[in-house]
N, C-alpha and C positions, 0 to 999 in steps of 0.2 A: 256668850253663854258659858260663864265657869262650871257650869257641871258636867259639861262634854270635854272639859280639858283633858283627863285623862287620857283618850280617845285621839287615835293620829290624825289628823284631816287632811293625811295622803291617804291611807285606807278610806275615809268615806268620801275623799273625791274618786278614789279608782271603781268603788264599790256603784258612787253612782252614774260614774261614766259607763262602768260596763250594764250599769239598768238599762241605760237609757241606749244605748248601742245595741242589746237584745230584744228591746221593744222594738227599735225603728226596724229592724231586721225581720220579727217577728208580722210587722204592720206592712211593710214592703212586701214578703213572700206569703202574706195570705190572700192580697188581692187577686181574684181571678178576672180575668178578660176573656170578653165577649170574642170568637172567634167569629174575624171583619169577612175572612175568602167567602163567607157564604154567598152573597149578594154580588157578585164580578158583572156580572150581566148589565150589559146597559139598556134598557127599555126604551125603545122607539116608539112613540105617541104621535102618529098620524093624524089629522084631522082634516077633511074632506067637506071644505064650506063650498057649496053651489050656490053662492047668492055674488 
């Protein structure tokens, strides 16, 4: 591409390293999770065959 030669391509490798380091960052700390303690309880299911 000669018309980008002017242009460093250590600045647009750092420019798109740090894109790409602020999205994963970005996509990493917006996921929220599901809060698992609610359910701890273990349920006991008796079943009482007379045959």
């Amino acid at each position: 591409m000669p018309q980008m030669a002017p242009l460093s391509w250590l600045n647009l490798l750092i420019s798109f390293v740090t894109m790409f380091m602020i999205m994963s960052t970005l996509n990493y700390f917006s996921f929220a999770y599901d809060n698992s303690q609610k359910s701890t309880e273990k349920k006991l299911i008796k079943f009482n065959w007379k045959w």
